[in-house]
Legacy VTK file of the C-alpha trace (Angstrom):
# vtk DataFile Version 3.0
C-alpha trace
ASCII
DATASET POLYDATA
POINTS 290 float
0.000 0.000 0.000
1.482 3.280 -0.725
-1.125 4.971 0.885
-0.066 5.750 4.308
-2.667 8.540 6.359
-6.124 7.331 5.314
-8.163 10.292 5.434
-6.207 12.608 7.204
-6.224 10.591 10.473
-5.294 7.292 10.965
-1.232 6.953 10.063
-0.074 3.219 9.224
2.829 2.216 10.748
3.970 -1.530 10.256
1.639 -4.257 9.096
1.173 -6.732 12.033
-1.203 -8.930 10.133
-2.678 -10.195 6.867
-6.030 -12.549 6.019
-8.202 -14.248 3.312
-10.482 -10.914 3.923
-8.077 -8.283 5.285
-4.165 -6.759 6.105
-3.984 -5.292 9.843
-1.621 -2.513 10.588
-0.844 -0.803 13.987
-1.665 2.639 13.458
-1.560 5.977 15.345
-4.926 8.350 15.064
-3.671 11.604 14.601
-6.836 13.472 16.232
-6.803 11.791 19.447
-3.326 10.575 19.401
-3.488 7.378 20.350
-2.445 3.812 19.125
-5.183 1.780 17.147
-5.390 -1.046 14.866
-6.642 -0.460 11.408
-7.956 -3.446 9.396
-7.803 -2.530 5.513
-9.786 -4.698 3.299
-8.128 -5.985 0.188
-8.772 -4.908 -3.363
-10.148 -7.810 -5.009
-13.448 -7.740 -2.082
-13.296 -3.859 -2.364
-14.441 -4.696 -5.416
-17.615 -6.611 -4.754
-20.585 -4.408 -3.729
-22.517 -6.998 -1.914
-19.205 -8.339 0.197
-18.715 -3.966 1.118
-22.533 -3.730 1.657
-22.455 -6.832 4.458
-18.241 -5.292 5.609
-19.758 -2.145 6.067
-22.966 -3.487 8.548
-21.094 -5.982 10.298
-18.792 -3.465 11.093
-21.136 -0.985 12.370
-22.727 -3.783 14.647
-19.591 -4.746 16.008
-18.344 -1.236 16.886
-22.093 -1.624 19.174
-20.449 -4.398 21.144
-18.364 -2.794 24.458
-16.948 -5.872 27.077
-13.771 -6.215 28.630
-13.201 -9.430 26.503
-14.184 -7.966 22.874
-11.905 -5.643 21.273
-13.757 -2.421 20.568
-14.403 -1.087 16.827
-13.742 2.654 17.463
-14.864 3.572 13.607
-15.295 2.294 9.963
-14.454 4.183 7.060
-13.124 4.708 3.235
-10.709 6.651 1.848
-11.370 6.354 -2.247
-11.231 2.644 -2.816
-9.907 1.858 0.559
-12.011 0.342 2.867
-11.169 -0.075 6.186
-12.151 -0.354 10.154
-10.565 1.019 13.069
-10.131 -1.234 16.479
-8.679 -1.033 19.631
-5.125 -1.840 19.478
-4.050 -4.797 21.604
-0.546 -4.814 22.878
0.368 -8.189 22.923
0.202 -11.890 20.848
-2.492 -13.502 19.223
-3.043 -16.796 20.553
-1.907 -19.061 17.893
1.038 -17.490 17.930
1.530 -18.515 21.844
0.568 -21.969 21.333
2.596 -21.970 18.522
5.696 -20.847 20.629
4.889 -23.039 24.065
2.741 -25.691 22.777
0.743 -26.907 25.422
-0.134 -23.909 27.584
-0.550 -24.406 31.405
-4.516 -25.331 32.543
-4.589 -22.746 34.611
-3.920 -19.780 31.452
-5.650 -22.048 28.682
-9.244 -22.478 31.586
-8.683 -18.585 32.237
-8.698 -17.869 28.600
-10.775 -19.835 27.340
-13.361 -18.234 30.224
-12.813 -14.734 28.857
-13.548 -15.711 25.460
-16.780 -17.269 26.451
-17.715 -14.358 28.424
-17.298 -12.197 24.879
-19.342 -14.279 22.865
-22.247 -14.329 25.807
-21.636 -10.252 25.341
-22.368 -10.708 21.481
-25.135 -13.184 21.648
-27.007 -11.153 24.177
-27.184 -8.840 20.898
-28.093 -11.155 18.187
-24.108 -11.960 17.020
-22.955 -15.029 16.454
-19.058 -14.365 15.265
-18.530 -17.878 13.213
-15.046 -17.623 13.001
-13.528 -18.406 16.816
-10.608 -19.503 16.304
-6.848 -18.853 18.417
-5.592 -16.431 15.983
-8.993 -13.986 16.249
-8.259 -13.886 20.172
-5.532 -11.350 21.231
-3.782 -12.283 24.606
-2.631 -8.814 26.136
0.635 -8.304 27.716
-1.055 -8.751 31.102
-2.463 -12.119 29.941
-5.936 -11.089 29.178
-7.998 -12.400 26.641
-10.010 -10.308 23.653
-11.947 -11.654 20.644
-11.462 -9.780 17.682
-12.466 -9.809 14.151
-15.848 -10.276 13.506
-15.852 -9.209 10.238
-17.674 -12.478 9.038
-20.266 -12.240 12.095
-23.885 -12.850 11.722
-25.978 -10.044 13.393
-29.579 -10.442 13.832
-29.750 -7.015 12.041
-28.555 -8.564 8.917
-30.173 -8.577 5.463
-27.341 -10.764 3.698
-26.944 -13.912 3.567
-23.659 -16.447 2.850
-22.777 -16.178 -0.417
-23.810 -19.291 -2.655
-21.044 -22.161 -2.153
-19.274 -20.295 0.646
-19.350 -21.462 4.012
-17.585 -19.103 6.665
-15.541 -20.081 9.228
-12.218 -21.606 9.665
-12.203 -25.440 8.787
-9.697 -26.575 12.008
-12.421 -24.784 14.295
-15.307 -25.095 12.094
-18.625 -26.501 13.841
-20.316 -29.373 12.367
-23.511 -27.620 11.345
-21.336 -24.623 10.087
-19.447 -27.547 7.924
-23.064 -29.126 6.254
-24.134 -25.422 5.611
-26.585 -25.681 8.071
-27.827 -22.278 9.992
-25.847 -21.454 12.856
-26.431 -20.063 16.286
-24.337 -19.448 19.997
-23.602 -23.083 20.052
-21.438 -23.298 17.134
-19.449 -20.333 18.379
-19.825 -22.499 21.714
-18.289 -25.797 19.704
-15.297 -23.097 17.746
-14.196 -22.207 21.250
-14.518 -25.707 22.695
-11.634 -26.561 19.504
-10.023 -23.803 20.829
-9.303 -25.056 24.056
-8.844 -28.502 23.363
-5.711 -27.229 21.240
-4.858 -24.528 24.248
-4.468 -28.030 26.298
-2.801 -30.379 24.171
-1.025 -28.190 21.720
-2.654 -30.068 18.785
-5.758 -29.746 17.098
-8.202 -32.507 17.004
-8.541 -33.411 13.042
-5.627 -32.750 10.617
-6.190 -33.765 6.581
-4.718 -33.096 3.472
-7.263 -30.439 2.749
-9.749 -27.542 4.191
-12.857 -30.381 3.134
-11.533 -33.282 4.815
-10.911 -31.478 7.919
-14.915 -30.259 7.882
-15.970 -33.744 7.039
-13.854 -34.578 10.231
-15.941 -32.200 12.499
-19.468 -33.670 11.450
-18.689 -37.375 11.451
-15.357 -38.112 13.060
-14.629 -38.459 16.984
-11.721 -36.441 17.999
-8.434 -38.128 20.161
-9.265 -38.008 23.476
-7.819 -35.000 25.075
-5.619 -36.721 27.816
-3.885 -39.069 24.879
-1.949 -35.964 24.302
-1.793 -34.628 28.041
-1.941 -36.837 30.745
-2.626 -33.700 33.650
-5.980 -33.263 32.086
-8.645 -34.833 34.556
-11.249 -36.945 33.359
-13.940 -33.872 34.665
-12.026 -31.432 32.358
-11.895 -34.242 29.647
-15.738 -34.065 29.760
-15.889 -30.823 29.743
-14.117 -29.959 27.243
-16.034 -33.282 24.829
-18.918 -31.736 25.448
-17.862 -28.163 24.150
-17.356 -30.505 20.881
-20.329 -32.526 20.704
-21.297 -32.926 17.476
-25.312 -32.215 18.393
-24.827 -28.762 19.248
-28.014 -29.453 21.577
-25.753 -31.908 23.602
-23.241 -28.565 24.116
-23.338 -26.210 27.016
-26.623 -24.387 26.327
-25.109 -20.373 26.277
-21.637 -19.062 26.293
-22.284 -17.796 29.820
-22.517 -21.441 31.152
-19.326 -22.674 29.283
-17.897 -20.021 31.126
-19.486 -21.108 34.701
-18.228 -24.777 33.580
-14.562 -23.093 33.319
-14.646 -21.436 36.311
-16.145 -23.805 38.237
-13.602 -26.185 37.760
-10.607 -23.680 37.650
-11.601 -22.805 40.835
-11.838 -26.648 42.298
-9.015 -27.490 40.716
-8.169 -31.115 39.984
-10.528 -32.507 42.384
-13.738 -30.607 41.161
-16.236 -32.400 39.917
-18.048 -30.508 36.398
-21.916 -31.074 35.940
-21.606 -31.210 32.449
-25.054 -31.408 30.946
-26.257 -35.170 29.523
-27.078 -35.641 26.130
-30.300 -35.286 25.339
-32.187 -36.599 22.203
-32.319 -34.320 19.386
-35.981 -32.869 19.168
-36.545 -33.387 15.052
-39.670 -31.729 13.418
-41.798 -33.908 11.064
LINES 1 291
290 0 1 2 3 4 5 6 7 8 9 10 11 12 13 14 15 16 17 18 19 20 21 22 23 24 25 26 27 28 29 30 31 32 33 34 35 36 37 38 39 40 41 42 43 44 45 46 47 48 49 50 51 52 53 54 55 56 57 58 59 60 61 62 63 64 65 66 67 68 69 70 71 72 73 74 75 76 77 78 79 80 81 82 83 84 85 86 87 88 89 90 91 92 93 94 95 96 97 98 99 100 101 102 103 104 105 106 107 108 109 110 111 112 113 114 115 116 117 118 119 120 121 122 123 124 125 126 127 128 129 130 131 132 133 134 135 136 137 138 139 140 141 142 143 144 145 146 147 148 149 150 151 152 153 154 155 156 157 158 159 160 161 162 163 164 165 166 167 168 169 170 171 172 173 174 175 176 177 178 179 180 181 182 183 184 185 186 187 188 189 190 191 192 193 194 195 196 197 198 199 200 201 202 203 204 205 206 207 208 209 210 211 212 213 214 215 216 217 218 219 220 221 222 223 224 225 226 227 228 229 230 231 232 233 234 235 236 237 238 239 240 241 242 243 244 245 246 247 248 249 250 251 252 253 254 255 256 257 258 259 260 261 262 263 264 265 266 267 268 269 270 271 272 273 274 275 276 277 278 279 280 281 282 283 284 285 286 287 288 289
């Protein structure tokens, strides 16, 4: 980009990221002086009107979202064909990039973050958002160890008018849910089931399917049963086992029923330690209309 102050405020400084959708830079906003992020969208989907139309809306929602555990959308903007969003800028790592350096992270950290994420998806379902794309590289760990979600440029908001694009199913295939993966609708649970993968890999340092391709790793979610956590780490208990099996259940109905009681589950057990005992919920059958 040879652009470098998009509309006379935000100054880009060093790229610190770059996605299917969008390149991240750390910026500085000259008017309030202050570090931000600033996500610019590439060419090729500033070039679709219906991909800008649902960019633009998404965005706005999201900058409607304020928690401790969501990084805030401060504005969204364009600057001739430059297309952008501004976001809080997060001084730290994203967490792939800390698995990806320590493997394994201790229970302790991987229960604590995985209970901050949960409680910023309860935040954004309270409002109708379901993000679809939870995954360890869109949550930021601060330098103080605190977790944020971040990019929900693909969310659904119950606000929206647009719909997935024919053929195209959102979401990341590692992480994907099962009902996300058969193009089925989605709701809290599969952002419930995203974060579940999330923590199983937080634990073990692995994810549970691998394949020689995005599809076989989807098929994986909806038919396949993963490695049981403790193969890979024996100081996972059998409670946090569960717990974390029943984040991936394939019926999402068999899942923790909100965000806000995956994150009781955490904490409930974080707090016990290796001797709590989880209620994790029983599967139930699936109720199927005629």
């Amino acid at each position: 980009m040879q652009q470098k102050i998009l509309n006379n405020r935000y100054e880009l400084e060093q790229k610190i990221g770059d996605g299917g959708m969008a390149r991240v830079y750390r910026a500085r906003d000259l008017r309030l002086n202050r570090r931000v992020a600033v996500k610019v969208l590439h060419s090729h989907h500033a070039a679709d009107d219906g991909f800008l139309r649902r960019f633009h809306h998404e965005a706005q929602a999201a900058a409607n979202l304020h928690h401790p555990a969501i990084v805030d959308v401060y504005d969204v903007g364009q600057d001739n064909d430059i297309h952008y969003i501004v976001m809080e800028y997060v001084d730290g790592s994203d967490l792939k990039s800390l698995i990806l350096r320590q493997g394994a992270l201790p229970i302790e950290q991987a229960l604590a973050i995985a209970a901050d994420a949960a409680d910023g998806l309860e935040a954004a379902h309270r409002v109708g958002m379901i993000h679809r794309d939870v995954k360890p590289q869109n949550i930021m760990i601060s330098a103080d160890g605190n977790a944020k979600l971040t990019d929900f440029g693909i969310a659904k908001s119950n606000l929206s008018t647009a719909m997935t694009e024919t053929g195209v199913t959102f979401g990341t295939a590692d992480y994907i849910s099962p009902e996300q993966a058969r193009g089925l609708p989605v709701s809290p649970r599969s952002d419930i089931y995203s974060l579940g993968v999330t923590l199983y890999e937080m634990l073990t340092g692995r994810l549970p399917f691998s394949g020689d391709s995005s599809i076989a790793v989807a098929m994986q979610h909806v038919s396949a049963e993963p490695p049981l956590p403790r193969s890979h780490n024996p100081r996972i208990t059998p409670q946090l086992e569960a717990l974390v099996l029943a984040a991936i259940a394939k019926d999402a109905d068999h899942r923790p029923g909100s965000a806000r009681e995956f994150a009781r589950l955490l904490r409930t057990y974080r707090s016990g330690g290796e001797q709590a005992t989880v209620a994790v919920r029983a599967p139930q059958p699936a109720i199927r209309t005629p």
